[in-house]
C-alpha positions as CSV (number, residue, x, y, z in Angstrom):
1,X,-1.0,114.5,26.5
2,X,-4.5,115.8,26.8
3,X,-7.9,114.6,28.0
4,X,-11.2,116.1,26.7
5,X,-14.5,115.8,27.6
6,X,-17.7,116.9,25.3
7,X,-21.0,116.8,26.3
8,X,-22.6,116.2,23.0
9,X,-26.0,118.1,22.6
10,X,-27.6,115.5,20.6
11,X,-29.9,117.9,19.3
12,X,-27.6,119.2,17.0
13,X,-27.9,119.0,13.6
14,X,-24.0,118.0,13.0
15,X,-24.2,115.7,15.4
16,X,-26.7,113.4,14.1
17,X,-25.2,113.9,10.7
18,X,-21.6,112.6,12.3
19,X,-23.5,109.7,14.4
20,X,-24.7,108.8,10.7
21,X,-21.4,108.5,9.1
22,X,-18.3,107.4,11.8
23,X,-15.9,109.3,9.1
24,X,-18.0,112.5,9.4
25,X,-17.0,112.4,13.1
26,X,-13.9,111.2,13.0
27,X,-13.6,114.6,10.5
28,X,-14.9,116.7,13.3
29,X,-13.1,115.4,15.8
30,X,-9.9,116.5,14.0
31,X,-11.2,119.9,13.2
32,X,-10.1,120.9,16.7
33,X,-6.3,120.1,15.3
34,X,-3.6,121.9,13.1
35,X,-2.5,121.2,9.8
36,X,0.1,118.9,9.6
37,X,3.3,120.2,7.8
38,X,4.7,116.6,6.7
39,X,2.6,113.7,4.9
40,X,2.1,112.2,8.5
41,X,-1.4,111.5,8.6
42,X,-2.8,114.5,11.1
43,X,-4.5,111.5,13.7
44,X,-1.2,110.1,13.9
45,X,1.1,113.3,14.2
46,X,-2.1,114.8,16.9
47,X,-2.2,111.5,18.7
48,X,-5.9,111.8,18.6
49,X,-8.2,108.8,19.6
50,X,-11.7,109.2,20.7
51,X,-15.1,107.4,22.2
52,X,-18.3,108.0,22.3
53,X,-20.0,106.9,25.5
54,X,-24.0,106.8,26.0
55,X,-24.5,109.1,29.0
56,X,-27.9,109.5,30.9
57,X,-29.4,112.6,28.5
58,X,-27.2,111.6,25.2
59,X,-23.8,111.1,24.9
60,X,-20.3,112.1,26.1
61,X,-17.2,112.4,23.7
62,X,-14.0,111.8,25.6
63,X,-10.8,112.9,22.5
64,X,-6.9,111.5,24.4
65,X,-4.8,113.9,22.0
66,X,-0.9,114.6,22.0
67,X,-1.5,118.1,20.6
68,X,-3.7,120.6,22.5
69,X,-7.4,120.9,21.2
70,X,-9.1,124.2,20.2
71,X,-12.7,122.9,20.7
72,X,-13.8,126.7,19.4
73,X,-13.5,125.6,15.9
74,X,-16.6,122.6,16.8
75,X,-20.1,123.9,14.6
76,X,-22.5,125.8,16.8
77,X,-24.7,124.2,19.8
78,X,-22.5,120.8,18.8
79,X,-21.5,120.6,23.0
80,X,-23.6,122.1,26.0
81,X,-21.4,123.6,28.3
82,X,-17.8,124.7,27.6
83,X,-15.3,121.3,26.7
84,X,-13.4,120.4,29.5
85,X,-10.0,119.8,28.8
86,X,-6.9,118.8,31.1
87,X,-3.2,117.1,31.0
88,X,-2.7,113.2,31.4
89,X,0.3,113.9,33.3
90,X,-0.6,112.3,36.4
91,X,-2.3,109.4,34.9
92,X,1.1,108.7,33.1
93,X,3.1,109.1,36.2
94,X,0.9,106.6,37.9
95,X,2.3,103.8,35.5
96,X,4.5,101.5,37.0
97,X,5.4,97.6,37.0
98,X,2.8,95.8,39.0
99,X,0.1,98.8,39.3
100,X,-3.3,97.5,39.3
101,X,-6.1,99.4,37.1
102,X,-9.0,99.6,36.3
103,X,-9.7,100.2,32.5
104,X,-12.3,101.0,29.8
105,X,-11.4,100.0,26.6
106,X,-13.6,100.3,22.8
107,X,-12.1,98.4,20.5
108,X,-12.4,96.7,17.4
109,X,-11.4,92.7,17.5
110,X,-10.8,91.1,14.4
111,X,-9.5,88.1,12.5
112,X,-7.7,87.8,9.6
113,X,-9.2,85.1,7.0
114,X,-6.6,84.0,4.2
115,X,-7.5,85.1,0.8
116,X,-6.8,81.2,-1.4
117,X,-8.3,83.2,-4.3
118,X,-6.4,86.3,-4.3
119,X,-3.9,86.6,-7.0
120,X,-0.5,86.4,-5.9
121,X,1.8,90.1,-5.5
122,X,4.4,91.1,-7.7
123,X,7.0,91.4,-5.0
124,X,6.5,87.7,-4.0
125,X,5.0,88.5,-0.9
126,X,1.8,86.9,0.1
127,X,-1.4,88.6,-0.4
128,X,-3.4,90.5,2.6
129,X,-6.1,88.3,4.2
130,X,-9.3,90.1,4.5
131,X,-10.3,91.3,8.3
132,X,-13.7,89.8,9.8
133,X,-14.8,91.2,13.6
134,X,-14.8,88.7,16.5
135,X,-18.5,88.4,17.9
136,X,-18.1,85.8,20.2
137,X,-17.4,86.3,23.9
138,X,-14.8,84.3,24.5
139,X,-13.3,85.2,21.3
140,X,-13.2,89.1,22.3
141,X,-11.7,87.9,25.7
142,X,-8.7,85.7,24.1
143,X,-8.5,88.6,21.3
144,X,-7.4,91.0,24.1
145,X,-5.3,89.1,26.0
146,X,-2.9,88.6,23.0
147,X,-3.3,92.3,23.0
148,X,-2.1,92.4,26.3
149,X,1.0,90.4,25.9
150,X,2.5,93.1,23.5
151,X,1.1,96.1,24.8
152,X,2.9,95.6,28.0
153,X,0.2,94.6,30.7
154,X,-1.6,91.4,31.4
155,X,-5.3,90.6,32.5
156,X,-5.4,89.5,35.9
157,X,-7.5,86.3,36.7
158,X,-10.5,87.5,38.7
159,X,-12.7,85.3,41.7
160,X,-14.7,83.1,39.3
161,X,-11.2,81.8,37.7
162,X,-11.2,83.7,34.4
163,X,-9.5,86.9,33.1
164,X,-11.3,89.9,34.9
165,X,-12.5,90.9,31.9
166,X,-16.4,91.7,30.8
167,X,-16.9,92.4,26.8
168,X,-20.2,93.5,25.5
169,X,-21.2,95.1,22.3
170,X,-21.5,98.6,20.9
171,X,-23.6,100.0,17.7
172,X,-22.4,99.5,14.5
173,X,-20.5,102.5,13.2
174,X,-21.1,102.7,9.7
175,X,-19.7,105.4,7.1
176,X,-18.9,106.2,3.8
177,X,-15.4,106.1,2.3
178,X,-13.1,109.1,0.7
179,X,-14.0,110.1,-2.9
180,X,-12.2,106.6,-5.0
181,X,-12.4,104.5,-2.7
182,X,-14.4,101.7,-2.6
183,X,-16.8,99.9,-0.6
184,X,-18.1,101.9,3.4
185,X,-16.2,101.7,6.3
186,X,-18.4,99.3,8.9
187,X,-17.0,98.8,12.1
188,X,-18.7,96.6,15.0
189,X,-16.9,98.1,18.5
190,X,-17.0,96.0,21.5
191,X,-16.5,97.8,24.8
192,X,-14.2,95.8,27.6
193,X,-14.1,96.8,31.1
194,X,-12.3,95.4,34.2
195,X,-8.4,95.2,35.6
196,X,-5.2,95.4,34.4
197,X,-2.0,94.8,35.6
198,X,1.0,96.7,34.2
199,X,3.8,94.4,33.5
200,X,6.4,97.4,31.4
201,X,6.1,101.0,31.7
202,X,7.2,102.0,28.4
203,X,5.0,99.5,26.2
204,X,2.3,100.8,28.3
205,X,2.6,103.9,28.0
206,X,3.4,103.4,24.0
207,X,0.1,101.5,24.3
208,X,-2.1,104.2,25.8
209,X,-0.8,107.2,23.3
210,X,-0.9,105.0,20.6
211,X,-4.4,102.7,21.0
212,X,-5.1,99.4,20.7
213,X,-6.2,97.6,17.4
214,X,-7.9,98.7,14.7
215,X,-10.3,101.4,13.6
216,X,-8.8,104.1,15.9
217,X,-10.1,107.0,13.6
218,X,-13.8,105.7,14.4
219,X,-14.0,105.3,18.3
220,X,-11.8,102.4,19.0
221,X,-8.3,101.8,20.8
222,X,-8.4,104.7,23.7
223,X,-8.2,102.7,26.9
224,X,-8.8,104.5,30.2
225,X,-7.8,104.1,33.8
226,X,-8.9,104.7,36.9
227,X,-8.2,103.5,40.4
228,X,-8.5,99.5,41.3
229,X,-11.9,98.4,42.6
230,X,-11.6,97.0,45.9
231,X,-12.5,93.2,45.2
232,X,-16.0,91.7,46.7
């Protein structure tokens, strides 16, 4: 696997046009990938997830990819400075049961609301709830803990008693659908940070190829680690 890291000129033209439209990114994002031979979607096949993080003079793209990246093929003046691009080897080695992290994590909590009104399916199953975003706090915190419990780590209780966990919210990313399809894609991110404790190697490891939740073609579900802060 493969870590990039794009210093985004924010002066560029295609850049303000993809921070206008989260699909236009995610678009260019995966212009740096093959075709796909198979009808696996290429995000899948690539193992491509990506954030977009405010740095002091604009913004800096990290892209977690299975496949090696040709950043070449981004438009002109879209980066300053070469992309920097290297293996996630040694993070991956690190994993093991009880290691202690600290994370970053974008992601995109939601809830699923029955749908009473929705006319039933013809195969008898019943029919998809509609998704609505978590905005509350405590409700992002719980959200990720369930997360947790399947993705094979758990959130450590920190001094004041609760899970050493902080959520606060991103922009909105807003976008418009493919040709036919209706309605825009709107998708409110929340960023976590704080410490994990790895609980099963290979759920974990699933975890951090894979993502966590939803919307991981527009900046959500790549979750990176770095070394344990020493507690206060």
């Amino acid at each position: 696997m493969y870590l990039s890291k794009l210093v985004i000129d924010p002066t560029s033209r295609e850049f303000r046009r993809d921070y206008a439209d989260v699909r236009e990114m995610h678009r260019t994002v995966m212009s740096a990938f093959g075709e796909v031979a198979n009808d696996e979607p290429a995000r899948q096949a690539h193992a491509v997830l990506w954030r977009l993080d405010n740095a002091q003079r604009g913004f800096t793209q990290y892209v977690q990819s299975g496949s090696e990246p040709d950043w070449s093929r981004l438009p002109s003046g879209y980066v300053s400075g070469a992309p920097e691009v290297r293996s996630m080897q040694p993070v991956l080695d690190a994993i093991a049961p009880g290691r202690r992290f600290a994370f970053r994590l974008v992601a995109n909590p939601t809830r699923t609301i029955a749908r009473v009104d929705a006319p039933p399916r013809l195969d008898g199953k019943r029919p998809q709830g509609r998704k609505v975003p978590l905005r509350k706090p405590d409700d992002q915190v719980c959200w990720l803990v369930r997360q947790a419990e399947r993705c094979g780590f758990i959130i450590p209780t920190g001094a004041n008693g609760q899970p050493d966990l902080a959520p606060s919210p991103c922009p909105t990313s807003t976008g418009r659908r493919r040709a036919g399809d209706a309605g825009s894609i709107t998708v409110e991110p929340v960023r976590f940070e704080g410490h994990l404790v790895v609980i099963d190697t290979a759920l974990f490891t699933t975890a951090i190829r894979d993502g966590i939740g939803r919307a991981k073609a527009y900046g959500c579900g790549m979750i990176s680690l770095a070394p344990a802060r020493t507690p206060t």
